[in-house]
VOFIKE-130788 format. One line per 10 residues: their letters; for each residue x, y, z of C-alpha. Coordinates in steps of 0.2 Angstrom, whole numbers. Example, Ala and Ser with C-alpha at 12.3 -4.5 7.8 and 13.67 -1.06 7.14 Angstrom:
as> 62 -22 39 ~ 68 -5 36
END
This chain:
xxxxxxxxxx> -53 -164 273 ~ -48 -148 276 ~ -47 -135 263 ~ -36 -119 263 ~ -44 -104 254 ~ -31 -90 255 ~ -27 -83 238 ~ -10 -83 239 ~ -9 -99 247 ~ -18 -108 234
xxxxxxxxxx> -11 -99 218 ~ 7 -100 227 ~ 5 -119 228 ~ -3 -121 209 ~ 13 -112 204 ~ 23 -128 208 ~ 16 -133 191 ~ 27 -121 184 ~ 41 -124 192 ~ 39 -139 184
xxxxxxxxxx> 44 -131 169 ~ 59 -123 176 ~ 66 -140 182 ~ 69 -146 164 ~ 73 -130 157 ~ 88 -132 165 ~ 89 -151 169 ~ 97 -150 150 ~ 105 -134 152 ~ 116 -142 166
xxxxxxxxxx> 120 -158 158 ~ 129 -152 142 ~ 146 -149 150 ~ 148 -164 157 ~ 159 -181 153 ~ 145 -192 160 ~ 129 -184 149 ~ 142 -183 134 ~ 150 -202 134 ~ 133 -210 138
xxxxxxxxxx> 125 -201 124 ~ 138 -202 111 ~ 141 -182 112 ~ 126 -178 104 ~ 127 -160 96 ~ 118 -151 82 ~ 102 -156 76 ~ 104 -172 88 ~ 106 -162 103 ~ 92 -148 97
xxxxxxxxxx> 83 -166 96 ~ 83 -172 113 ~ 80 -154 119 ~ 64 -150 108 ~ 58 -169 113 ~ 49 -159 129 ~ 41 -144 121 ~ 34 -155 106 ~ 25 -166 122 ~ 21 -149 129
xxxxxxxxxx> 12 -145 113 ~ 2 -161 115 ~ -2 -158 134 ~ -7 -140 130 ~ -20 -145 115 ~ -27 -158 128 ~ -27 -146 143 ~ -44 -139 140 ~ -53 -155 137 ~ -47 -160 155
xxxxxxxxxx> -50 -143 162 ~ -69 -141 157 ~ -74 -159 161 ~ -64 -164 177 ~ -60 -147 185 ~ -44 -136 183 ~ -37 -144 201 ~ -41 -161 194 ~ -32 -156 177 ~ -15 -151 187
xxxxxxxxxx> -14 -166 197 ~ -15 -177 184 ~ -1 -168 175 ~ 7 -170 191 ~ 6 -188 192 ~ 10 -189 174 ~ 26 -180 177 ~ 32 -191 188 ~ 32 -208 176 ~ 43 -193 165
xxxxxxxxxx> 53 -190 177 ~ 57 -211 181 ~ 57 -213 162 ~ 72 -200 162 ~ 83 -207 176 ~ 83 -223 170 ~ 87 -219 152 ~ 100 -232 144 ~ 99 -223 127 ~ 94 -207 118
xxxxxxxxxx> 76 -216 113 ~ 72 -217 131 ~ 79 -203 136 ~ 68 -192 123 ~ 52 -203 126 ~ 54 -198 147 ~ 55 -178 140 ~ 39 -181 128 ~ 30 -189 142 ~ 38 -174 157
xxxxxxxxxx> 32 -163 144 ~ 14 -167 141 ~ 12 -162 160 ~ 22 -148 159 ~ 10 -142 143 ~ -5 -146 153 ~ 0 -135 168 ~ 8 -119 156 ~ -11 -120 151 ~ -21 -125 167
xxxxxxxxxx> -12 -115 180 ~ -14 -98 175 ~ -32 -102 171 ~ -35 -108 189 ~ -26 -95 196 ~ -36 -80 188 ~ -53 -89 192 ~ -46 -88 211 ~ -40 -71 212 ~ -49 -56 213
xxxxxxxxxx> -46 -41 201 ~ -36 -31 212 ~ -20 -44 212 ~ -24 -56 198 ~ -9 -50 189 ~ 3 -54 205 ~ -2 -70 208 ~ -4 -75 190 ~ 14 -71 190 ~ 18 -83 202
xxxxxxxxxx> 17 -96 189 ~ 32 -86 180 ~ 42 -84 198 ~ 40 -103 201 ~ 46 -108 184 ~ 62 -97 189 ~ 64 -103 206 ~ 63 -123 196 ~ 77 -115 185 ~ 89 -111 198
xxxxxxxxxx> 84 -125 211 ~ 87 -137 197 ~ 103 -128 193 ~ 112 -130 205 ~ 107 -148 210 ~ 113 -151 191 ~ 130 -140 197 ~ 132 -150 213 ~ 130 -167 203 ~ 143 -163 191
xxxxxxxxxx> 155 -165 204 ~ 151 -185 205 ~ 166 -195 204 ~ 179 -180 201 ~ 171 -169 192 ~ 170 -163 174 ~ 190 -165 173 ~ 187 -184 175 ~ 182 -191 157 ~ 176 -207 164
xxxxxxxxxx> 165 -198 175 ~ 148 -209 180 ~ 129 -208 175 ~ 125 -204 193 ~ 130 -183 185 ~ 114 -183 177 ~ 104 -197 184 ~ 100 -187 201 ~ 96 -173 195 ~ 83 -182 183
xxxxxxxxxx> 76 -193 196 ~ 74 -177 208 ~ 62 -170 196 ~ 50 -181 202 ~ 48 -174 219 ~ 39 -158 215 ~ 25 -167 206 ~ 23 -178 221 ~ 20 -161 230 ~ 9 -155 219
xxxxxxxxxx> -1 -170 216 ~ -5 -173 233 ~ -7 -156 240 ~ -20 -150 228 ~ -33 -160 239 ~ -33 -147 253 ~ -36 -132 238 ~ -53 -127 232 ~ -60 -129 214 ~ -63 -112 204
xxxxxxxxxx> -78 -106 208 ~ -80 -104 188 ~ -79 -120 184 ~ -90 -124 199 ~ -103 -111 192 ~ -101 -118 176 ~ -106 -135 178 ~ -122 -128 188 ~ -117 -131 206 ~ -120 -113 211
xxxxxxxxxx> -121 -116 229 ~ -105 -120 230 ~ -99 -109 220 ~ -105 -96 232 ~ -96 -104 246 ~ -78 -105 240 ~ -82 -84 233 ~ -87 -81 251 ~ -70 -91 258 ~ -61 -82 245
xxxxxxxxxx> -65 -67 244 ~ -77 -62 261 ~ -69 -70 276 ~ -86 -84 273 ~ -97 -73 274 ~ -112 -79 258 ~ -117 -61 262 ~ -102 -52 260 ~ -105 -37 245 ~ -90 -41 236
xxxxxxxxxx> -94 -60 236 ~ -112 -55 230 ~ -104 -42 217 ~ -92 -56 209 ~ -107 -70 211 ~ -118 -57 200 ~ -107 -53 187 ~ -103 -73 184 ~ -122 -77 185 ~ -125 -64 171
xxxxxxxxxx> -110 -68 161 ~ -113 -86 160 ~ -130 -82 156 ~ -126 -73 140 ~ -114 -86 135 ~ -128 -98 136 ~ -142 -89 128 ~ -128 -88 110 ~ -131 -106 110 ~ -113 -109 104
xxxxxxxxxx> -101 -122 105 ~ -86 -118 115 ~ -77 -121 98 ~ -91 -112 88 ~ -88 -96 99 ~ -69 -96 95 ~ -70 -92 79 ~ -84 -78 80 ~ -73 -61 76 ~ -76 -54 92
xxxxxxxxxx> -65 -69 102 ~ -54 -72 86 ~ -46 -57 89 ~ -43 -62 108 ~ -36 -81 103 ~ -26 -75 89 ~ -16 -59 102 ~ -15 -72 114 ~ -6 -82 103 ~ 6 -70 97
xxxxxxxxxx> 8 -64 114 ~ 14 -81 116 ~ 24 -84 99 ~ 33 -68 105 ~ 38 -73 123 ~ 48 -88 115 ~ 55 -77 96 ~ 62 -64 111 ~ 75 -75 113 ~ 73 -81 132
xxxxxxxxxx> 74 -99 132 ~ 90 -99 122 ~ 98 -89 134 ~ 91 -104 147 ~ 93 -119 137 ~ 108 -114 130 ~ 117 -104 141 ~ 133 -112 143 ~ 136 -110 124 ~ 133 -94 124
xxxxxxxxxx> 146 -93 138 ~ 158 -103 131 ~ 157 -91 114 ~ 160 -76 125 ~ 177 -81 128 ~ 171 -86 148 ~ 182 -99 157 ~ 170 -104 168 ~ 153 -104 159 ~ 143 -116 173
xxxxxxxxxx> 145 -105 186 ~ 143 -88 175 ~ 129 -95 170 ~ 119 -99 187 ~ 122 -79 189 ~ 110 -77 175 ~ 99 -92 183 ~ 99 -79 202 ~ 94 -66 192 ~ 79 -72 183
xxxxxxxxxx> 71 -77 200 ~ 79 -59 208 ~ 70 -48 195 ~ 53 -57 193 ~ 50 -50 210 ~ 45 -32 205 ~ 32 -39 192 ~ 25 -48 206 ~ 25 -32 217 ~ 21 -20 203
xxxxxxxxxx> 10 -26 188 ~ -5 -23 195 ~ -1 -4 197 ~ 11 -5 181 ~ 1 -12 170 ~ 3 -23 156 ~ 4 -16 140 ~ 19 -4 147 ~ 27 -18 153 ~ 26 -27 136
xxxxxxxxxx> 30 -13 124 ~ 44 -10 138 ~ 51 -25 139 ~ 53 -25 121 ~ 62 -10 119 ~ 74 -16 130 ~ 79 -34 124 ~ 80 -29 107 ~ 94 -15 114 ~ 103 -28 124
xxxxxxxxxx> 103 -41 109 ~ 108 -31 94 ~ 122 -25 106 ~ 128 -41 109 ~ 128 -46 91 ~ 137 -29 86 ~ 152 -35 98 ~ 153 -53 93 ~ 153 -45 74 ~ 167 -33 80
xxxxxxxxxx> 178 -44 92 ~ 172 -62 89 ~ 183 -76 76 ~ 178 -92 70 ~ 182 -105 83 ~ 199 -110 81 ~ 193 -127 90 ~ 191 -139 79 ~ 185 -153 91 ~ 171 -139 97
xxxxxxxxxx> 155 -144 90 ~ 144 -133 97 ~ 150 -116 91 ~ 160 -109 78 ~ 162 -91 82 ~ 170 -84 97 ~ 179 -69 106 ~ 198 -72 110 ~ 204 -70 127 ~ 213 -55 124
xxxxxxxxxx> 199 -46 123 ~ 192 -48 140 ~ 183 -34 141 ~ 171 -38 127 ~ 168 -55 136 ~ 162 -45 150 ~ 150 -34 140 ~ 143 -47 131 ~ 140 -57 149 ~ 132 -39 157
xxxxxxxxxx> 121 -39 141 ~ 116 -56 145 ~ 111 -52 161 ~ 104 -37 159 ~ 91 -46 144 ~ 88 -58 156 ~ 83 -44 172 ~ 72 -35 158 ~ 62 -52 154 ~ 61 -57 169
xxxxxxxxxx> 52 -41 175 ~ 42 -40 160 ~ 38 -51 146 ~ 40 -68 160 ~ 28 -65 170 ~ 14 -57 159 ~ 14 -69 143 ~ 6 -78 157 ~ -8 -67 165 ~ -13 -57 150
xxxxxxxxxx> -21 -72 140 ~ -27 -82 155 ~ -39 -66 159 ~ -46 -61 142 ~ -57 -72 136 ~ -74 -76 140 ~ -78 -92 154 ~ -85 -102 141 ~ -71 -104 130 ~ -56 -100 142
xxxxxxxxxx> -48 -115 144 ~ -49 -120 125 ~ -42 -101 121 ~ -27 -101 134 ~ -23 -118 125 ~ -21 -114 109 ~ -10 -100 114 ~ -1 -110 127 ~ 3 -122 111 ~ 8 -107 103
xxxxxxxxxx> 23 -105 116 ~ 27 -124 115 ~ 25 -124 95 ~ 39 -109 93 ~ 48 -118 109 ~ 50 -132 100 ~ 55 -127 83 ~ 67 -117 90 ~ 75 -130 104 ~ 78 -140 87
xxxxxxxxxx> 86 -124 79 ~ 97 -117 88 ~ 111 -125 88 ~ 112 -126 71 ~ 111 -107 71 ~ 121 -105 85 ~ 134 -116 73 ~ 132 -108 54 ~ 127 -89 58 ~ 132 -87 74
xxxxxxxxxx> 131 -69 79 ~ 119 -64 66 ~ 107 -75 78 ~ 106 -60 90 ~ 100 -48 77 ~ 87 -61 72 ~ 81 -62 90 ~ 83 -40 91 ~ 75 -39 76 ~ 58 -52 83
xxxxxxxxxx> 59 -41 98 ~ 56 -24 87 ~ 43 -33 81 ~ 34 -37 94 ~ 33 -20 99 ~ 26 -12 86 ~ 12 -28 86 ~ 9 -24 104 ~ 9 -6 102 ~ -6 -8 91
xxxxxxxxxx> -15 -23 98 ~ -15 -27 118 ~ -24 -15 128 ~ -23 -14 146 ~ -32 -27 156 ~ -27 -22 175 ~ -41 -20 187 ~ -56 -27 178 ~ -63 -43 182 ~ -64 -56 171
xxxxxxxxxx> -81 -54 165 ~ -77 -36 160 ~ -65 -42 147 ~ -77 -40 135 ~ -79 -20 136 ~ -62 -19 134 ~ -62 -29 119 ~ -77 -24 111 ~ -78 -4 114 ~ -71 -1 98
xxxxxxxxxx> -57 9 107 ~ -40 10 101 ~ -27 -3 113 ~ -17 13 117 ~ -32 19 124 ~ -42 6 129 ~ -45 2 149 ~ -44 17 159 ~ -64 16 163 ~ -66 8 182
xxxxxxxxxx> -72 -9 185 ~ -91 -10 183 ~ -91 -25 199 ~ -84 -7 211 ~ -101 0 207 ~ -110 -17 210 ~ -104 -20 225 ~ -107 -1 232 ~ -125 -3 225 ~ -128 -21 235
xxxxxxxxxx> -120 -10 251 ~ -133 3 251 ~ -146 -8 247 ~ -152 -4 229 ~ -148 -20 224 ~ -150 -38 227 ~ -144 -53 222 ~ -155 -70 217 ~ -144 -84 222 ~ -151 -100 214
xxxxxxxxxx> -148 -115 222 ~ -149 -125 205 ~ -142 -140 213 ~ -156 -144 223 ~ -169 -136 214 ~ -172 -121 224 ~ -171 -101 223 ~ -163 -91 240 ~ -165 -72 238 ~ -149 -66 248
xxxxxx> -143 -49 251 ~ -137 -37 264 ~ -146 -22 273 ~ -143 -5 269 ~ -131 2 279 ~ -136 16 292
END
């Protein structure tokens, strides 16, 4: 079978499993407007609706906390394709619900997958890349979950148009049906396109099967070429890293608790905690609420704006993270959402009423129409939290806790933080409409507020991680150097690979797997 080994190729392809997640961000998000989702479900609102909708990130947290234990035994690829195949019974389970039981059982089941592949994917593409892009195509995984949003969007908008429309109240299950049976086509794809990708060569080191190892480095990252000095540089330092991990004679489990990678699990965490307590996915999962509090007539189609933008402004993180950085796009992205929340709250306080619709069960505060322009600036503040999200907090909650921790225990650390996100995911899901219904605009200076928080926290605690390889992690943990000054050494593999070029070094490469040492190295150039 032939095996594809171009970087962004391969960690293109693995963000599919984010788009995953995407999909039924807004596969809920779309239905809520319309007759057919309504009458079929007994117009669930409240705590009912914060229900069904936290029924996927409370699987999620499940899938997350397994991810790891599939990862390290069966392979990261093997990991996402079962999530894959798992998210497509989810996916049946959800078109086919007769009743709100089934209907939530499909979302647990669609989001165990998704939980494994928030977790898996980012690992799989960090062991794939080299350091020079890691951040770009790790942020992949957050331009795919965009892309899912939208695509699933707009299928969600065209189905509503099923038998007449939202004006028809006797509109038919086929609204929401499609669009829930559709999800299953991008786990097909990623189940059965994985075959023609590589395992990491991590996890192939790993597990002691060095050889090939070597050859998917020298297919990654030297044209094939097992003598290549940048595929000898990157072999070196995961020989030598995995060989200090070994001589602690730790347990993966044992090592995450040693101070030294506490302090790496528990930012990763927060990192996560802080991409959900920003305020994001209310503004996805609950969008057309938000709208519809604004005073906008048309909230489905306001909001897909939103939904254009989040893909539109993920593109200069992918373009720009690895020069950028990611600690300022953190303690940036911070700033700005806090700005663009606590406005919105100060003009729902000013402007806003309590709903003078009493058959509206979803919000109780809203701006009147005569003041138009308010609506407006509440909707640009929407957008323009969105854009600063998108180029910042998106796609880096992703790549910053995929790349910090050690090999040994990097699959079990990115879980707990990808648990992290489904944990606050799912509390808040449940929570706001409830908010959304008794505090209402004091729910934007909540969110302001976490921001404000978060970056202080960073300010203090993430250090720059852009252009070292994952094995150096642990200088730029462990240097003792404060984060705002932490990570402006170079990379130690540059100086590796310039020592194997000229000769001065050379590199063992033990062919473990059939009991054999080949000393391979290059000749000094003239």
């Amino acid at each position: 079978m032939k095996t594809f080994y171009n970087v962004y190729a391969i960690c293109g392809f693995a963000a599919i499993g984010g788009g995953l997640f995407g999909f039924d961000i807004s596969s809920m998000a779309g239905v809520l407007g319309t007759p057919a989702y309504k009458n079929y479900f007994d117009s669930p609102s409240g705590t009912r609706q914060g229900g069904i909708t936290a029924a996927m990130p409370a699987g999620s947290l499940f899938g997350a906390l397994c991810s790891s234990f599939l990862a390290d035994s069966l392979s990261r690829r093997t990991a996402i394709q079962i999530a894959a195949l798992v998210w497509i019974i989810g996916a049946i389970f959800q078109a086919a619900a007769n009743g709100v039981a089934l209907l939530c059982v499909g979302r647990v089941v669609g989001g165990w997958a998704i939980g494994v592949c928030s977790a898996i994917v980012p690992v799989y593409q960090a062991e794939i890349a080299p350091k020079n892009i890691r951040g770009r195509v790790v942020s992949l995984q957050q331009w795919a979950i965009t892309w899912g949003i939208l695509i699933q969007y707009f299928i969600q908008y065209g189905s509503s148009f099923v038998d007449g429309g939202v004006k028809n109240e006797q509109q038919g299950t086929a609204a929401f049906r499609i669009p829930w049976g559709i999800q299953a086509v991008p786990g097909a794809i990623l189940l059965g396109g994985l075959f023609f990708f590589p395992r990491s060569p991590r996890w192939l080191a790993s597990k002691d099967r060095w050889e090939e190892a070597l050859s998917v480095l020298a297919h990654l990252h030297g044209g094939g070429d097992l003598n290549h000095p940048k595929v000898l540089a990157e072999y070196k330092e995961i020989e030598e890293a995995l060989a200090f991990e070994r001589e602690q004679a730790e347990t993966s489990f044992g090592a995450l608790m040693k101070p030294r990678i506490l302090k790496r699990v528990m930012l990763g965490m927060s990192i996560q905690a802080w991409s959900q307590l920003c305020g994001m996915n209310i503004m996805m999962y609950y969008i057309v609420f938000i709208m519809r509090g604004a005073g906008i007539a048309d909230e489905l189609l306001t909001a897909s704006i939103q939904y254009i933008i989040n893909v539109a402004m993920t593109l200069p993180a992918i373009i720009y993270l690895d020069r950028f950085g990611r600690r300022p796009a953190l303690l940036i992205g911070s700033f700005l959402m806090a700005t663009f929340l606590f406005t919105t709250g100060a003009l729902q306080a000013s402007y806003g009423n309590p709903n003078p619709n009493l058959n509206d069960k979803d919000i109780s505060w809203v701006v009147p129409k005569e003041h138009s322009a308010v609506s407006k600036g509440i909707v640009a503040c929407s957008y323009l939290f969105v854009a600063s999200f998108a180029t910042t907090w998106g796609p880096v909650s992703w790549t910053y806790p995929s790349e910090i921790f050690p090999a040994k225990v990097r699959a079990k650390a990115v879980s707990l933080a990808t648990a992290t996100n489904w944990t606050f995911n799912c509390i808040l899901a449940f929570a706001v409409p409830p908010l959304l219904w008794s505090i209402n605009w004091k729910m934007y200076m909540i969110f302001g507020t976490f921001n404000a928080l978060a970056f202080i926290h960073m300010f203090f605690t993430a250090p720059e991680t852009k252009g070292k390889t994952l094995e150096e992690m642990d200088d730029v943990f462990d240097s003792g150097i404060p984060a705002w000054k932490a990570g402006k050494v170079g990379s130690r593999l540059d100086q590796i690979e310039r020592d194997i070029e000229t000769g001065n070094l050379k590199v063992g490469i033990t062919g473990r797997g059939h009991g054999r040492t080949e000393d391979v190295a290059v000749e000094p150039k003239a």
